[in-house]
N, C-alpha and C positions, 0 to 999 in steps of 0.2 A: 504494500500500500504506500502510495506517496504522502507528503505532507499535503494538508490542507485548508481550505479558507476556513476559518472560526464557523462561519455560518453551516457549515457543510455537516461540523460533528451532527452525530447522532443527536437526535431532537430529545431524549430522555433519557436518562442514567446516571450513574456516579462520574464525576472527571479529576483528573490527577492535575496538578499542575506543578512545574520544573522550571525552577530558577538554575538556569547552568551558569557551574561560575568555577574556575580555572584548580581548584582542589576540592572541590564541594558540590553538591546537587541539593536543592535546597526543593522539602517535597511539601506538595498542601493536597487538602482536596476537598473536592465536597457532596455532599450526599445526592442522590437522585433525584432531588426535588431542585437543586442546583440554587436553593437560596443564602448561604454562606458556606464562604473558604474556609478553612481552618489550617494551619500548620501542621503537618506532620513530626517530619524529622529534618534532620542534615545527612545528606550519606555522604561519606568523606570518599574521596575517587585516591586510587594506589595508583600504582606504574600500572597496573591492567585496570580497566575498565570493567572488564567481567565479573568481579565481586561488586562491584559499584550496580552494575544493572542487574544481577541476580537479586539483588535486595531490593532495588525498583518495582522489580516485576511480581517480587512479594505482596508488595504493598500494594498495586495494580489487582493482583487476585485476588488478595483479601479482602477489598474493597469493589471488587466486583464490577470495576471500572470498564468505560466503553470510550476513554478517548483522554487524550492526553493535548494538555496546551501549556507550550513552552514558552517562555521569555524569549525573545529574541532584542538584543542588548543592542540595539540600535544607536551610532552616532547623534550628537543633538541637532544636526542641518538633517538626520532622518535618512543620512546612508550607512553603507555595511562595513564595520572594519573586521578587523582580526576575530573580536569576540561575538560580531554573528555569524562569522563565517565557523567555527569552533561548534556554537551552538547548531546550527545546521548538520555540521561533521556527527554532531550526540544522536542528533533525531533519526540520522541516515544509521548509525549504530543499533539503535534502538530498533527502529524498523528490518532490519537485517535480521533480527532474533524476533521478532514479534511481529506480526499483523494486528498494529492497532493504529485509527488515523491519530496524528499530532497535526496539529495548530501551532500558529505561533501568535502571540502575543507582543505590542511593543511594550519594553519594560524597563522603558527610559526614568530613570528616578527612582522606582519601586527601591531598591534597597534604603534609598535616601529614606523614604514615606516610612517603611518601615523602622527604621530608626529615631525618628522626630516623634512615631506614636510610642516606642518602648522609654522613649527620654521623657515622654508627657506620662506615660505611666513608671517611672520612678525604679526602673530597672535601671541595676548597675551595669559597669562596663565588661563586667568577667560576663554577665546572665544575658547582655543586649551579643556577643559574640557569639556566645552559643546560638539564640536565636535568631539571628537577621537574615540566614538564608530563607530557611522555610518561612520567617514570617513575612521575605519579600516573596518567593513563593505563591504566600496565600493571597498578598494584593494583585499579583500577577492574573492568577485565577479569580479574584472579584470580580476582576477587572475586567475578563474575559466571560465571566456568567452574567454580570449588569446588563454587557454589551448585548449577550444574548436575549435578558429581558427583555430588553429596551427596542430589539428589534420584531418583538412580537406582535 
Protein backbone atom coordinates (compact mmCIF):
# COMPACT_ATOMS: atom_id res chain seq x y z
CA UNK A 1 0.00 0.00 0.00
CA UNK A 2 1.21 3.51 -0.62
CA UNK A 3 1.19 6.58 1.42
CA UNK A 4 -2.00 8.53 1.56
CA UNK A 5 -4.11 11.65 1.53
CA UNK A 6 -5.52 12.19 5.28
CA UNK A 7 -8.84 12.02 3.76
CA UNK A 8 -8.60 8.67 2.18
CA UNK A 9 -7.81 6.75 5.60
CA UNK A 10 -10.52 4.58 6.44
CA UNK A 11 -13.76 6.45 7.58
CA UNK A 12 -13.99 4.53 11.07
CA UNK A 13 -11.57 2.84 13.55
CA UNK A 14 -8.70 3.35 15.84
CA UNK A 15 -5.50 5.46 14.32
CA UNK A 16 -1.99 5.54 15.56
CA UNK A 17 -0.09 8.59 15.18
CA UNK A 18 4.16 8.87 14.76
CA UNK A 19 6.01 11.65 15.60
CA UNK A 20 9.54 10.50 13.72
CA UNK A 21 12.34 12.04 15.20
CA UNK A 22 16.06 11.13 14.59
CA UNK A 23 16.56 8.54 17.89
CA UNK A 24 12.94 8.34 18.83
CA UNK A 25 9.30 7.55 17.53
CA UNK A 26 7.00 9.24 19.50
CA UNK A 27 3.47 7.16 19.55
CA UNK A 28 -0.37 8.43 20.21
CA UNK A 29 -3.56 7.27 19.37
CA UNK A 30 -6.96 7.36 19.56
CA UNK A 31 -9.84 5.39 19.97
CA UNK A 32 -12.54 4.55 17.18
CA UNK A 33 -14.75 7.18 17.64
CA UNK A 34 -11.51 9.32 16.62
CA UNK A 35 -12.56 12.15 19.37
CA UNK A 36 -9.14 12.46 21.21
CA UNK A 37 -5.21 11.70 20.82
CA UNK A 38 -3.62 10.42 23.74
CA UNK A 39 0.16 9.80 24.16
CA UNK A 40 1.21 6.47 24.11
CA UNK A 41 5.00 5.91 24.51
CA UNK A 42 8.40 6.90 23.06
CA UNK A 43 10.18 3.90 21.40
CA UNK A 44 13.78 4.64 21.22
CA UNK A 45 15.02 3.56 17.50
CA UNK A 46 18.95 1.35 17.85
CA UNK A 47 21.32 0.94 14.98
CA UNK A 48 18.37 -1.49 13.43
CA UNK A 49 15.05 -0.22 13.08
CA UNK A 50 13.48 -3.71 13.56
CA UNK A 51 13.05 -3.68 17.33
CA UNK A 52 11.88 -0.07 16.87
CA UNK A 53 8.99 -1.28 14.41
CA UNK A 54 8.34 -4.73 16.02
CA UNK A 55 7.03 -2.72 19.11
CA UNK A 56 5.06 -0.30 16.68
CA UNK A 57 3.34 -2.98 15.39
CA UNK A 58 2.47 -4.17 18.84
CA UNK A 59 0.82 -1.22 19.63
CA UNK A 60 -0.89 -1.18 16.06
CA UNK A 61 -2.48 -4.78 17.02
CA UNK A 62 -3.37 -4.06 20.30
CA UNK A 63 -5.16 -1.32 19.51
CA UNK A 64 -6.61 -2.74 16.64
CA UNK A 65 -5.73 0.03 14.55
CA UNK A 66 -6.61 0.65 10.76
CA UNK A 67 -4.22 3.52 9.78
CA UNK A 68 -1.40 5.36 10.73
CA UNK A 69 -0.69 9.29 10.33
CA UNK A 70 2.61 10.49 10.42
CA UNK A 71 4.23 13.99 11.05
CA UNK A 72 5.98 15.00 8.24
CA UNK A 73 8.60 17.71 9.65
CA UNK A 74 8.14 20.15 7.07
CA UNK A 75 10.52 23.31 6.44
CA UNK A 76 8.70 26.78 7.69
CA UNK A 77 8.48 28.29 3.70
CA UNK A 78 6.53 24.49 3.67
CA UNK A 79 9.32 22.58 1.75
CA UNK A 80 11.13 19.05 2.29
CA UNK A 81 14.51 18.99 3.82
CA UNK A 82 16.55 16.07 5.35
CA UNK A 83 13.96 15.24 8.06
CA UNK A 84 10.93 14.73 5.79
CA UNK A 85 12.68 13.04 3.54
CA UNK A 86 13.85 10.59 6.68
CA UNK A 87 10.39 10.57 7.71
CA UNK A 88 9.16 9.34 4.26
CA UNK A 89 12.26 6.61 4.38
CA UNK A 90 10.16 5.24 8.01
CA UNK A 91 6.78 5.13 6.21
CA UNK A 92 8.36 3.26 3.15
CA UNK A 93 9.81 0.84 6.04
CA UNK A 94 6.98 0.43 7.76
CA UNK A 95 4.84 -0.36 4.63
CA UNK A 96 7.49 -2.86 3.42
CA UNK A 97 6.40 -5.15 6.70
CA UNK A 98 2.91 -4.08 6.83
CA UNK A 99 -0.12 -3.38 4.64
CA UNK A 100 -1.44 -0.49 6.50
CA UNK A 101 -2.40 3.05 4.79
CA UNK A 102 -0.16 6.13 6.42
CA UNK A 103 -0.91 9.69 6.01
CA UNK A 104 1.12 12.21 6.62
CA UNK A 105 0.51 15.01 8.78
CA UNK A 106 2.27 18.73 8.80
CA UNK A 107 3.95 18.83 12.07
CA UNK A 108 5.58 22.04 11.89
CA UNK A 109 5.62 23.34 15.63
CA UNK A 110 3.91 20.24 17.27
CA UNK A 111 6.88 19.42 19.47
CA UNK A 112 7.00 23.26 20.36
CA UNK A 113 2.96 23.08 21.21
CA UNK A 114 3.75 20.21 23.12
CA UNK A 115 6.14 21.70 25.26
CA UNK A 116 4.52 25.27 26.11
CA UNK A 117 1.31 22.83 27.33
CA UNK A 118 3.70 20.43 29.62
CA UNK A 119 5.42 24.11 30.89
CA UNK A 120 1.65 25.41 31.57
CA UNK A 121 1.02 22.37 33.30
CA UNK A 122 4.10 22.44 35.72
CA UNK A 123 6.09 19.45 34.60
CA UNK A 124 9.73 19.52 35.17
CA UNK A 125 12.57 19.38 32.76
CA UNK A 126 13.71 15.56 33.45
CA UNK A 127 9.35 14.48 33.15
CA UNK A 128 8.64 17.34 29.84
CA UNK A 129 11.94 14.82 28.05
CA UNK A 130 10.40 11.86 28.76
CA UNK A 131 7.39 13.17 27.37
CA UNK A 132 7.59 15.51 24.35
CA UNK A 133 7.72 13.00 21.73
CA UNK A 134 4.57 11.03 22.19
CA UNK A 135 2.94 14.20 23.49
CA UNK A 136 3.86 15.95 20.08
CA UNK A 137 2.75 12.70 18.77
CA UNK A 138 -0.75 13.06 20.09
CA UNK A 139 -1.18 16.95 18.67
CA UNK A 140 0.14 15.41 15.51
CA UNK A 141 -2.89 13.05 15.56
CA UNK A 142 -5.48 15.82 16.92
CA UNK A 143 -4.58 17.51 14.59
CA UNK A 144 -5.08 15.14 11.81
CA UNK A 145 -8.64 13.71 13.50
CA UNK A 146 -10.03 17.71 13.86
CA UNK A 147 -9.06 17.83 10.33
CA UNK A 148 -11.12 14.83 9.63
CA UNK A 149 -14.00 16.24 11.70
CA UNK A 150 -14.08 19.27 10.25
CA UNK A 151 -14.20 17.92 6.93
CA UNK A 152 -17.59 16.16 7.58
Amino acid sequence: MATIDLFDLPQSGPLVGIDPGSKTLGIAACDAGRLIASPVETIKKGRKLGPSLDRLFDIIDQRKTVGIVMGLPLNMDGSEGPRAQSARALARNIMARRDIPIAFQDERLSSSEAERAMIAGDLSRARRAELIDASAAAIILQTAIDRLANAS
